[in-house]
ZADO-1210 file (C-alpha; in nm, 4 decimals, padded with zeros to 6 digits):
<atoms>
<atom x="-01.0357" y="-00.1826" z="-00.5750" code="UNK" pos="1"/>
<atom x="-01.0041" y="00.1159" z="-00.7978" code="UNK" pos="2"/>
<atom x="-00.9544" y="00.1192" z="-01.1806" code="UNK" pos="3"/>
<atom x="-00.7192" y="00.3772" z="-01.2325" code="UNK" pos="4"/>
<atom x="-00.4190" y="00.2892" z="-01.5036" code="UNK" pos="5"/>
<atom x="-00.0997" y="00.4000" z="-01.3621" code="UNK" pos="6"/>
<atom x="00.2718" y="00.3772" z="-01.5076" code="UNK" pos="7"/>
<atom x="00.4765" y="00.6598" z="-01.4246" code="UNK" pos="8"/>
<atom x="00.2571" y="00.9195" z="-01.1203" code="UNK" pos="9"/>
<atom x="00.1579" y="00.9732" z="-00.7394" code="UNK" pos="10"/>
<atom x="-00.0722" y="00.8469" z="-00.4975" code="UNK" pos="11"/>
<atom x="-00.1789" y="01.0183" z="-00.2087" code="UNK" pos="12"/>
<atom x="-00.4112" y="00.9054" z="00.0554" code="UNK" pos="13"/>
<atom x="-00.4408" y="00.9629" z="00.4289" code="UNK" pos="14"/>
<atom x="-00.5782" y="00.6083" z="00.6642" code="UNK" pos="15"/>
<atom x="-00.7032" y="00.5448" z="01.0062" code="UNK" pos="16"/>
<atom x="-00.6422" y="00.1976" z="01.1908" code="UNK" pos="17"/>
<atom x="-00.9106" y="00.1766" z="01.4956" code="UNK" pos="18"/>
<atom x="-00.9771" y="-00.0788" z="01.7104" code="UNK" pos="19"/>
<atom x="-00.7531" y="-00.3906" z="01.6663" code="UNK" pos="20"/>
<atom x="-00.7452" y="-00.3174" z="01.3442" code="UNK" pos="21"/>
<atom x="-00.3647" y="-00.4479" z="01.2483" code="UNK" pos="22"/>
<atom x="-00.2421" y="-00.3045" z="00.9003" code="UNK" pos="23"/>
<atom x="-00.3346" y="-00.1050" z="00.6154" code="UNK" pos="24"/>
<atom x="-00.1962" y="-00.1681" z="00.2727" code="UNK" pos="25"/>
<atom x="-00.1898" y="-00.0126" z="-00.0655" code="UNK" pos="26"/>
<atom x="-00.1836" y="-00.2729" z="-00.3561" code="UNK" pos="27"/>
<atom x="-00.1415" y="-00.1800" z="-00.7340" code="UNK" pos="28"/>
<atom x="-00.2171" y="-00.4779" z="-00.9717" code="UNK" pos="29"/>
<atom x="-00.1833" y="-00.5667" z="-01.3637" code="UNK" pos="30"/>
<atom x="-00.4257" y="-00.7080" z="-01.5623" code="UNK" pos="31"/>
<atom x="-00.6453" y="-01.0057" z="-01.4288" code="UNK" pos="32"/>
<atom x="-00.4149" y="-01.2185" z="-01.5651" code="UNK" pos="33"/>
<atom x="-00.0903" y="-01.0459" z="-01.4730" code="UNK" pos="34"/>
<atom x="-00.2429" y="-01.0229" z="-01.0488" code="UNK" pos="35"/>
<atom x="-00.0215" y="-00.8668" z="-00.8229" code="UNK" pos="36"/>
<atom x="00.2907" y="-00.6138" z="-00.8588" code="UNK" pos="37"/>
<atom x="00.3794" y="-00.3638" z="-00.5746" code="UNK" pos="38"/>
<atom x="00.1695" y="-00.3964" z="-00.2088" code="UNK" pos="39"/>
<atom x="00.2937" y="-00.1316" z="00.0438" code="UNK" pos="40"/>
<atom x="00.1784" y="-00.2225" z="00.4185" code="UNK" pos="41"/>
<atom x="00.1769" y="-00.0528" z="00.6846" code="UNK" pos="42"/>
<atom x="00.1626" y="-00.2202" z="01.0217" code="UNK" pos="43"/>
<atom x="00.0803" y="-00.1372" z="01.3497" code="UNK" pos="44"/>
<atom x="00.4586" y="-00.2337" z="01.4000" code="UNK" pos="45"/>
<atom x="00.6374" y="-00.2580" z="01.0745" code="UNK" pos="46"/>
<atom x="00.6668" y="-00.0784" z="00.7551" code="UNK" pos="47"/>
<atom x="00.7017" y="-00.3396" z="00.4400" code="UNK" pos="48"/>
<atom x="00.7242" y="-00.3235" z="00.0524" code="UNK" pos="49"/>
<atom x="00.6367" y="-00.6232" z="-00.1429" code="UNK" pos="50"/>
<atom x="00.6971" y="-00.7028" z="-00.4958" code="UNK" pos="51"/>
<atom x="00.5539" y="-00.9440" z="-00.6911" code="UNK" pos="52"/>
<atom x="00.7659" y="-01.0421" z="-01.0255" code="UNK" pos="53"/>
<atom x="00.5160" y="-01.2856" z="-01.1246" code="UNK" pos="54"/>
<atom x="00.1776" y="-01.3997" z="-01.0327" code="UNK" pos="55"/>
<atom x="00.1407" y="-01.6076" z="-00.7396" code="UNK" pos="56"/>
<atom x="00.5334" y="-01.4866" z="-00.6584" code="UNK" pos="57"/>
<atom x="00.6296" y="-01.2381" z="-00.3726" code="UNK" pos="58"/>
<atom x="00.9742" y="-01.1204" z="-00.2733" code="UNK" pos="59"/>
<atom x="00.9554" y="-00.8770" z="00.0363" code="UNK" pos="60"/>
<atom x="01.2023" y="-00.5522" z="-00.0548" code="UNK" pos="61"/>
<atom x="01.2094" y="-00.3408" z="00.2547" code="UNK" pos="62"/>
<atom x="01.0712" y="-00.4334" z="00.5884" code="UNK" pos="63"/>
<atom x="01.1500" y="-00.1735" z="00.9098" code="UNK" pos="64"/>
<atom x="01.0215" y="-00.1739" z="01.2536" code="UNK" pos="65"/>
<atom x="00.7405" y="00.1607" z="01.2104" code="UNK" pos="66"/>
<atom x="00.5135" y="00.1749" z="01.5158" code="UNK" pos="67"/>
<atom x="00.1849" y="00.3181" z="01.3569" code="UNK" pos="68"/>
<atom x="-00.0762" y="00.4481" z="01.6518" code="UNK" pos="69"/>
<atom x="-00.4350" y="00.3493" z="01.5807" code="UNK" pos="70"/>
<atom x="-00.7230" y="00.5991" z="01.5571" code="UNK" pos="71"/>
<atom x="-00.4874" y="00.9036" z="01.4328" code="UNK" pos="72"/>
<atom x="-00.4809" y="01.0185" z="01.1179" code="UNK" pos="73"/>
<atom x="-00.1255" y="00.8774" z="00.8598" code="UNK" pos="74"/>
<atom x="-00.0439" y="01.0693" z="00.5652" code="UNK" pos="75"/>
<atom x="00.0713" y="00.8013" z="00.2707" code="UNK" pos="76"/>
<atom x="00.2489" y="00.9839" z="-00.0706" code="UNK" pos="77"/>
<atom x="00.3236" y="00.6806" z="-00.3232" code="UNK" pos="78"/>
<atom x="00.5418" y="00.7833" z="-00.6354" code="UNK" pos="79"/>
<atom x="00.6541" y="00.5484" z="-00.9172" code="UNK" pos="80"/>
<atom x="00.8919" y="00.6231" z="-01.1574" code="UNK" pos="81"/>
<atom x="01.0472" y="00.3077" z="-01.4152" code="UNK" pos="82"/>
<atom x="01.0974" y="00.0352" z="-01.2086" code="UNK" pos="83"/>
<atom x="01.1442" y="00.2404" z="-00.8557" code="UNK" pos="84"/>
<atom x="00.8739" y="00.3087" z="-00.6099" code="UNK" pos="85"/>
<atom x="00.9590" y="00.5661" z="-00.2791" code="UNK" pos="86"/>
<atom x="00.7104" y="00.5865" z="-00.0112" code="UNK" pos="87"/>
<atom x="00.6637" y="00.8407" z="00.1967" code="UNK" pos="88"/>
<atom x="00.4447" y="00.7698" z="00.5236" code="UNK" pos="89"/>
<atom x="00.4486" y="00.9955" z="00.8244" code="UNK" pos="90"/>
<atom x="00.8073" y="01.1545" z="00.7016" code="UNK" pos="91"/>
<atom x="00.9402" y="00.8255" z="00.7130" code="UNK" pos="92"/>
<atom x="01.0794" y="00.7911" z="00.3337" code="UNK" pos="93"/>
<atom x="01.1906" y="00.4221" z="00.1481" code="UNK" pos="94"/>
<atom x="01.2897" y="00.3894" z="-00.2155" code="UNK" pos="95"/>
<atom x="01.2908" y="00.0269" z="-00.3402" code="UNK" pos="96"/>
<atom x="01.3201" y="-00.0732" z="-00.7222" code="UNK" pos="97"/>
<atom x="01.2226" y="-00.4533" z="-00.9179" code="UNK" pos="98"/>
<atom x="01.1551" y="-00.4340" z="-01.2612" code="UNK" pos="99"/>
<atom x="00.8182" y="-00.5821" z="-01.2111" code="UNK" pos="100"/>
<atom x="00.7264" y="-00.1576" z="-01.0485" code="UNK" pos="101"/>
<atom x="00.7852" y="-00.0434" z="-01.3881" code="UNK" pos="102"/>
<atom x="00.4712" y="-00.2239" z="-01.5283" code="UNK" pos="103"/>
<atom x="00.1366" y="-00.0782" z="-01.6171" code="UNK" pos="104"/>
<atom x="-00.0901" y="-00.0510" z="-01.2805" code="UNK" pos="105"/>
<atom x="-00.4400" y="-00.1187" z="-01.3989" code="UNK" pos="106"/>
<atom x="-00.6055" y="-00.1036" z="-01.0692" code="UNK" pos="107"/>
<atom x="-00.4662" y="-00.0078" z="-00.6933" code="UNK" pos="108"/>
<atom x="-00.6883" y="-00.1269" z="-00.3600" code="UNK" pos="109"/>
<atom x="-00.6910" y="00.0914" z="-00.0491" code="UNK" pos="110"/>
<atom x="-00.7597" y="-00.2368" z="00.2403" code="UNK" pos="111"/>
<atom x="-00.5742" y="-00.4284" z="00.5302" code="UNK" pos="112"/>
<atom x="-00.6720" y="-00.6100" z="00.8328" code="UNK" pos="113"/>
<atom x="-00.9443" y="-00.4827" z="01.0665" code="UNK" pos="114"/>
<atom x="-00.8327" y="-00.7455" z="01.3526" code="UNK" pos="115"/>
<atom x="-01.0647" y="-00.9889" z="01.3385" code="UNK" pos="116"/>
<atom x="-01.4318" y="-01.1637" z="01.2347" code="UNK" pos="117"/>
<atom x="-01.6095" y="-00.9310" z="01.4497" code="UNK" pos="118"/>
<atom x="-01.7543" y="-00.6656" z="01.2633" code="UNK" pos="119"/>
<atom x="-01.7143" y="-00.3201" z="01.4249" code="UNK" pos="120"/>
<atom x="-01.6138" y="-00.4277" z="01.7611" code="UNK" pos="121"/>
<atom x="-01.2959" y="-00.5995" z="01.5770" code="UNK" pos="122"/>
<atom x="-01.1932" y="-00.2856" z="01.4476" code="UNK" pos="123"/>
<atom x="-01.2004" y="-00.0035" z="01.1142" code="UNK" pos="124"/>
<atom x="-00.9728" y="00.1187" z="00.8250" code="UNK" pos="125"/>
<atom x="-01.0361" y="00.4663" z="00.6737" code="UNK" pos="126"/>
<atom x="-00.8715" y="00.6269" z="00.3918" code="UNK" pos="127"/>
<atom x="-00.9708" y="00.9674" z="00.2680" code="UNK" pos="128"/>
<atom x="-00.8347" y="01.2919" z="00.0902" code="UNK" pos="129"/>
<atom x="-00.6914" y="00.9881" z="-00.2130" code="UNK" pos="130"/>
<atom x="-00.5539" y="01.1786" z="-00.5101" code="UNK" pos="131"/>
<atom x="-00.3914" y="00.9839" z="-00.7869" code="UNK" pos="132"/>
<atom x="-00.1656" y="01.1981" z="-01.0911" code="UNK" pos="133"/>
<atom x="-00.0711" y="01.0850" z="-01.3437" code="UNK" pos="134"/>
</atoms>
């Protein structure tokens, strides 16, 4: 987790999935309090936008079949403006909109799922060349 308070701007980030590692996702939160408000993943197999109106609530907004290839580099360009979000990753662009996306981002996480309990042999995420503006 990064703090980093974000209304309106861009986030740009390039990740690696090795191994069996499954998905790597992007997630912007509110205050402690607030949790949760946009989570971009990005799957081995599908591509998928989740909003969350409310803590503890989820409501998916786009999910596409996107094969991503482990151990190659994936370029990721995140821009928010109001309450719409479009993703770029790869060339492959979505726009999706809640009002929830319009909120103050107090802190974004770069993680996923690195396939299992098994250390390095389960699998790695890598991000690198991350540049957030405002």
């Amino acid at each position: 987790m990064r703090r980093h308070q974000l209304k309106d701007g861009v986030l740009e980030c390039q990740f690696r999935l090795e191994g069996r590692a499954t998905f790597a996702g992007i997630i912007f939160n509110g205050s402690q309090e607030r949790g949760h408000i946009v989570h971009l993943v990005i799957g081995t197999d599908t591509l998928r936008v989740i909003a969350h109106p409310k803590k503890g609530a989820g409501t998916e907004l786009f999910k596409q079949a996107n094969p991503t290839a482990t151990g190659t580099w994936h370029t990721v360009n995140i821009q928010f403006k109001g309450p719409a979000m479009t993703a770029t990753v790869d060339g492959t662009t979505l726009t999706v909109s809640d009002p929830c996306i319009a909120e103050t981002k107090e802190t974004f996480g770069l993680g996923g799922d690195s396939g299992g309990p098994d250390g390095e042999k389960a699998g790695a995420l890598e991000f690198r060349a991350l540049k957030v503006t405002r």
